[in-house]
ZALONU-121082 format. One record per residue (C-alpha): residue number from 1; residue in one letter; chain; y, x, z. Coordinates in Angstrom, 1 decimal. Each point is the difference from the previous one (the first is absolute). Last residue first. Layout:
REM ZALONU-121082
{resi->NUM resn->A chain->A c2->Y c1->X c3->Z} $
...
This chain:
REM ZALONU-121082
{resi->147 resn->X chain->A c2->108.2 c1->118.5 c3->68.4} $
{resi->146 resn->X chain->A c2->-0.2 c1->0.9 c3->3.3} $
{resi->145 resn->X chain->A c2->1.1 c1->-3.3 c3->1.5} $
{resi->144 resn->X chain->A c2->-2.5 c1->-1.9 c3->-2.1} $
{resi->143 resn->X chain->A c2->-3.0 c1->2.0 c3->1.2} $
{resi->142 resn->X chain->A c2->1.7 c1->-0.9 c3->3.5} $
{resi->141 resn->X chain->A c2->-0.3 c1->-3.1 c3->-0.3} $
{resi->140 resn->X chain->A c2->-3.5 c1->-0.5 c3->-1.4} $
{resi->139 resn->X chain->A c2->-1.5 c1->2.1 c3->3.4} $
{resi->138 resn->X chain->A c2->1.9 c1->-2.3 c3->2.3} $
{resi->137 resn->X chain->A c2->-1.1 c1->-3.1 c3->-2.2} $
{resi->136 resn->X chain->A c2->-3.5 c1->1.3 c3->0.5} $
{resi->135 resn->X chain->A c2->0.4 c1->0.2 c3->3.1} $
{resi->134 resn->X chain->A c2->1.2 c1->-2.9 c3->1.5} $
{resi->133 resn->X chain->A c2->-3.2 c1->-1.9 c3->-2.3} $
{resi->132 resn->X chain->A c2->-2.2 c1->2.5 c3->1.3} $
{resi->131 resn->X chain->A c2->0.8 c1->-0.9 c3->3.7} $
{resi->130 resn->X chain->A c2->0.2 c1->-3.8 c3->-1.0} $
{resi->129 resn->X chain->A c2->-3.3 c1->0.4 c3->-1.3} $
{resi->128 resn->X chain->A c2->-1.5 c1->1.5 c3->3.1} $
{resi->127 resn->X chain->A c2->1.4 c1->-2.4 c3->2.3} $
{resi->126 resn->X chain->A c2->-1.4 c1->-2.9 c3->-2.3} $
{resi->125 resn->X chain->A c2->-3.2 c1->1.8 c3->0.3} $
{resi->124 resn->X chain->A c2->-0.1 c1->0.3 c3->3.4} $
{resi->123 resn->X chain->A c2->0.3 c1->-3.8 c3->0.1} $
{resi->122 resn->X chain->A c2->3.2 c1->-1.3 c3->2.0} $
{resi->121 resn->X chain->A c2->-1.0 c1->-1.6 c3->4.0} $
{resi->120 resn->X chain->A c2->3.2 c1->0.8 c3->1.9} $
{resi->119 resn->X chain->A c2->2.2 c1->-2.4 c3->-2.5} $
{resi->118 resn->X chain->A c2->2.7 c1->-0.4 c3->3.2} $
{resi->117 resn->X chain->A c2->-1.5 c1->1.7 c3->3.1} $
{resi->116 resn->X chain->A c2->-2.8 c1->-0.5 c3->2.3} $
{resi->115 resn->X chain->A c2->-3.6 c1->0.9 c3->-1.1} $
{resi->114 resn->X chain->A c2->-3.3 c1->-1.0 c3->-0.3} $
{resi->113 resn->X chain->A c2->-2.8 c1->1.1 c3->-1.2} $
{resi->112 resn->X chain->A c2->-3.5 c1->-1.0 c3->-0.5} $
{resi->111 resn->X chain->A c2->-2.2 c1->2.7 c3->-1.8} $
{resi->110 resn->X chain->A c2->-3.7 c1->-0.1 c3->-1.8} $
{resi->109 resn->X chain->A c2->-2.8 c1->-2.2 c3->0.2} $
{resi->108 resn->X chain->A c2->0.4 c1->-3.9 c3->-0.6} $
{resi->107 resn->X chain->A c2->-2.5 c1->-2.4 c3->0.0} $
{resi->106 resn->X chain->A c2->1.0 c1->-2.9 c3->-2.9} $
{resi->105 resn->X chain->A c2->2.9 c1->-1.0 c3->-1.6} $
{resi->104 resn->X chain->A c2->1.2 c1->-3.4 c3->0.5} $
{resi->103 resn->X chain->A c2->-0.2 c1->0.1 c3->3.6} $
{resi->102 resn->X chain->A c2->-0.2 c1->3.4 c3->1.3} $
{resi->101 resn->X chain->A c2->-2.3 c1->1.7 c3->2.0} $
{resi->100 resn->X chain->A c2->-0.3 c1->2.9 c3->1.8} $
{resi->99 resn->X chain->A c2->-0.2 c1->4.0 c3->-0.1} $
{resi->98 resn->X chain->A c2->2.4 c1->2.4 c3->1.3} $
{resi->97 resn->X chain->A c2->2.0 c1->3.2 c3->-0.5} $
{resi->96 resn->X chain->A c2->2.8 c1->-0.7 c3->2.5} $
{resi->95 resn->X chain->A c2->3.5 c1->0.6 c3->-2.0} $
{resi->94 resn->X chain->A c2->3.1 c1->0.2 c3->2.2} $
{resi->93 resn->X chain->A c2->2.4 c1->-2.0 c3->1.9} $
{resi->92 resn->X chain->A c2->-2.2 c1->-1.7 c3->3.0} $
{resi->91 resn->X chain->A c2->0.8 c1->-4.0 c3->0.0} $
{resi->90 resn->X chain->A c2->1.5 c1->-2.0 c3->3.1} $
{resi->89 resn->X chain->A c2->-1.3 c1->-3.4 c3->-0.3} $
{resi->88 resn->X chain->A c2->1.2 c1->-3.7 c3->-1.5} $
{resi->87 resn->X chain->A c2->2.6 c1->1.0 c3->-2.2} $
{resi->86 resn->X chain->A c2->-2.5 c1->2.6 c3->-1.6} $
{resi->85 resn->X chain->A c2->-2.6 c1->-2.1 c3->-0.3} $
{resi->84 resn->X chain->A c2->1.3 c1->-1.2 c3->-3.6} $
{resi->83 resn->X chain->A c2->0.4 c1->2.9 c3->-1.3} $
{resi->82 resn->X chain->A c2->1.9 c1->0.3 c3->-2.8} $
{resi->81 resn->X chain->A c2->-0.8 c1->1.3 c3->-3.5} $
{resi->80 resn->X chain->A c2->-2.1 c1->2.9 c3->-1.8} $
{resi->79 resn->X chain->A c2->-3.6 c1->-0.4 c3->-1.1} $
{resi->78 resn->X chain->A c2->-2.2 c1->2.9 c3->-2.3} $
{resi->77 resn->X chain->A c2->-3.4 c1->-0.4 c3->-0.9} $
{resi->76 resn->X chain->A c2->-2.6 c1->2.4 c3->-1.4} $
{resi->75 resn->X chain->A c2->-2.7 c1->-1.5 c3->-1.3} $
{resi->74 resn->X chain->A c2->-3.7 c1->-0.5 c3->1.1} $
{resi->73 resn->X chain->A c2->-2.8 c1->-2.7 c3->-0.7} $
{resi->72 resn->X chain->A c2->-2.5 c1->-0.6 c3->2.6} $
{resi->71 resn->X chain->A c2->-0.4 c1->-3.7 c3->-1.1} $
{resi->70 resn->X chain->A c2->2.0 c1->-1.4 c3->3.1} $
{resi->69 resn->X chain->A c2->3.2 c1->2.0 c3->-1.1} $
{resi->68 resn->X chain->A c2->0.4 c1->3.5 c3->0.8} $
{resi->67 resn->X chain->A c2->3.6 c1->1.7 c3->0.4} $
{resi->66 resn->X chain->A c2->0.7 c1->3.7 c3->0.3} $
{resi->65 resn->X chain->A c2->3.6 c1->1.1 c3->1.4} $
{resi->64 resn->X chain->A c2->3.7 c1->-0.3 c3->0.0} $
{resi->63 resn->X chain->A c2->2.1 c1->-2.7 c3->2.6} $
{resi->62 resn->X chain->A c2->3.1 c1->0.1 c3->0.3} $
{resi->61 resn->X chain->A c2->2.4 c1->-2.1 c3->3.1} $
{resi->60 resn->X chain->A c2->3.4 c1->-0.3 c3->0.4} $
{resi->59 resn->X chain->A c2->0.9 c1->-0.8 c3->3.6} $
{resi->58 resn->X chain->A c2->3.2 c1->-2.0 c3->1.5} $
{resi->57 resn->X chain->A c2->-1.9 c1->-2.9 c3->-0.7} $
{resi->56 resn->X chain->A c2->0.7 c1->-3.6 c3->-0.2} $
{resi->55 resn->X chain->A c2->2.9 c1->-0.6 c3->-2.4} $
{resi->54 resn->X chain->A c2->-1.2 c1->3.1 c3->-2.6} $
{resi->53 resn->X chain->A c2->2.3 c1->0.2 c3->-3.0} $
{resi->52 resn->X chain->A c2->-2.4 c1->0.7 c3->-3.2} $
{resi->51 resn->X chain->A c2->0.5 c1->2.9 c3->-2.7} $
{resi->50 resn->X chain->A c2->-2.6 c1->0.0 c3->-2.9} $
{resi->49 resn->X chain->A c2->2.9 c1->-0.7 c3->-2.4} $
{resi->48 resn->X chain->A c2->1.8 c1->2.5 c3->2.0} $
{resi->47 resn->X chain->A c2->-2.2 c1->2.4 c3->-2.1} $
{resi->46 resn->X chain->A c2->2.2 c1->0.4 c3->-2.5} $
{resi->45 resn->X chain->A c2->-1.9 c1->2.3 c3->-2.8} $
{resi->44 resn->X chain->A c2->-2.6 c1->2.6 c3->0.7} $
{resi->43 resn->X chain->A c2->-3.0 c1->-2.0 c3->0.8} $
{resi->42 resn->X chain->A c2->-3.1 c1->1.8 c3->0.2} $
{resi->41 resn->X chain->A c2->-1.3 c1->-1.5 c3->3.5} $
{resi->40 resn->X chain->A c2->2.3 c1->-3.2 c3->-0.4} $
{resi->39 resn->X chain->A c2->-2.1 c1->-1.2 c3->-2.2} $
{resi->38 resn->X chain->A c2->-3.4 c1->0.7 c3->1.4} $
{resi->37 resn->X chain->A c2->1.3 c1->-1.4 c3->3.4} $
{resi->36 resn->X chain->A c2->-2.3 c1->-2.6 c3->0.8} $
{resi->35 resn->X chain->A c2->1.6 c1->-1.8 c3->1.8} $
{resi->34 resn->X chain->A c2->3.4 c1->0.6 c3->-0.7} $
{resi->33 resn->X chain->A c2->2.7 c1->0.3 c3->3.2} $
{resi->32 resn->X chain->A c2->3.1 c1->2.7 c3->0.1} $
{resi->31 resn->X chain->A c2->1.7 c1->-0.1 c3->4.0} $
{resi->30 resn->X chain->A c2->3.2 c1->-1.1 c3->1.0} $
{resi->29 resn->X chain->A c2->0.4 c1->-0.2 c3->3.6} $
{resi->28 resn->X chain->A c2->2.3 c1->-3.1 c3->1.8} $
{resi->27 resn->X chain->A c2->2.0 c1->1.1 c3->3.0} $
{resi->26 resn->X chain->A c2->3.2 c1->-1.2 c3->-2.5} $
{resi->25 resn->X chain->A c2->-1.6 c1->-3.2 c3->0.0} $
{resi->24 resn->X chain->A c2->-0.4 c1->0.1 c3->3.8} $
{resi->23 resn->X chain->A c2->3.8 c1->1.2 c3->1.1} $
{resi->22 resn->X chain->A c2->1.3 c1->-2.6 c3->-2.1} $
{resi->21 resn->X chain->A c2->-1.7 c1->-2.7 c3->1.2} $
{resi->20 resn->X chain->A c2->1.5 c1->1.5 c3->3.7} $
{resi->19 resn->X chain->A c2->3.2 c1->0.6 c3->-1.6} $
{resi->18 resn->X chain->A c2->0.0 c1->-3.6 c3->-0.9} $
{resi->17 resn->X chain->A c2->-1.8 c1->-1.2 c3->3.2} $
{resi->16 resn->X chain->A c2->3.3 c1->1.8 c3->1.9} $
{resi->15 resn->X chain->A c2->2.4 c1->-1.6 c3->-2.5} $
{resi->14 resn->X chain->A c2->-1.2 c1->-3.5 c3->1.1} $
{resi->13 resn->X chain->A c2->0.1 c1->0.6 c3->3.6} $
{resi->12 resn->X chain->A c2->3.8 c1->1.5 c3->0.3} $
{resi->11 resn->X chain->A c2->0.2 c1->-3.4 c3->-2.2} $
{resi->10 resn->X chain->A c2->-1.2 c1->-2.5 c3->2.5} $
{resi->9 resn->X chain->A c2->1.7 c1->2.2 c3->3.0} $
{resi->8 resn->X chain->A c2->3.5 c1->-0.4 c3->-2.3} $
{resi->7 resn->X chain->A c2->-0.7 c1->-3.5 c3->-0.2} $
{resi->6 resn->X chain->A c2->-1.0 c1->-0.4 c3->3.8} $
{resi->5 resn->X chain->A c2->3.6 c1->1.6 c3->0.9} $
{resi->4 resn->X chain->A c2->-0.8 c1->2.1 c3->3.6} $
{resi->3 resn->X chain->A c2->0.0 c1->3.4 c3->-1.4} $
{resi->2 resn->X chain->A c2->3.8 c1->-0.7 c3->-1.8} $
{resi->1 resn->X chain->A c2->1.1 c1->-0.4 c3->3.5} $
């Protein structure tokens, strides 16, 4: 008989759009964003300043390459953030070495990735530093053990 109340009906209905908000902000990916990336390319400090929660995608994207502006002029670029087509199409995980444009920037050559988890799309080099960084405090540790 409980079933059949149209209060407890009303609220059976309320909790199940709570666990189903719930269900999407939890479905959210993180992913890091700067365009361009020069900082967070060397950066060795916190880098969940460059952090950003994803609400549409459940991609991360990077992009690394050659950029030339309408003057011929080249630099190397380097863009990280969300996708925006990813909520709207099924995207390939993986790097595609491509060219195109980008708005902003100019023709692109180099790599578009993208990629699934949590933070997916770090700089090698922030990888790499992390690696020394572990260690070098391993190696600095046990020079003070021994002594």
């Amino acid at each position: 008989m409980l079933g059949s109340n149209p209060t407890i009906q009303q609220d059976q209905k309320k909790k199940e759009k709570i666990c189903h908000s719930k269900d999407l902000i939890e479905a959210n990916i993180r992913c890091y964003s700067c365009a361009p990336c020069h900082e967070f390319e060397h950066f060795a400090g916190d880098l969940s300043y460059f952090e950003r929660d994803c609400f549409l995608d459940r991609s991360c994207m990077k992009i690394t390459g050659t950029a030339r502006d309408e003057y011929g002029y080249e630099r190397e670029v380097s863009v990280r953030g969300c996708p925006v087509i990813s909520g709207l199409t099924n995207l390939e995980q993986g790097c595609t070495e491509t060219s195109f444009q980008m708005l902003g920037i100019g023709w692109i050559q180099g790599n578009l990735c993208f990629c699934d988890g949590h933070l997916c799309n770090t700089s090698d080099w922030n990888t790499r530093i992390s690696i020394l960084v572990i260690l070098s405090c391993l190696g600095l540790s046990l020079f003070w053990n021994k002594q």
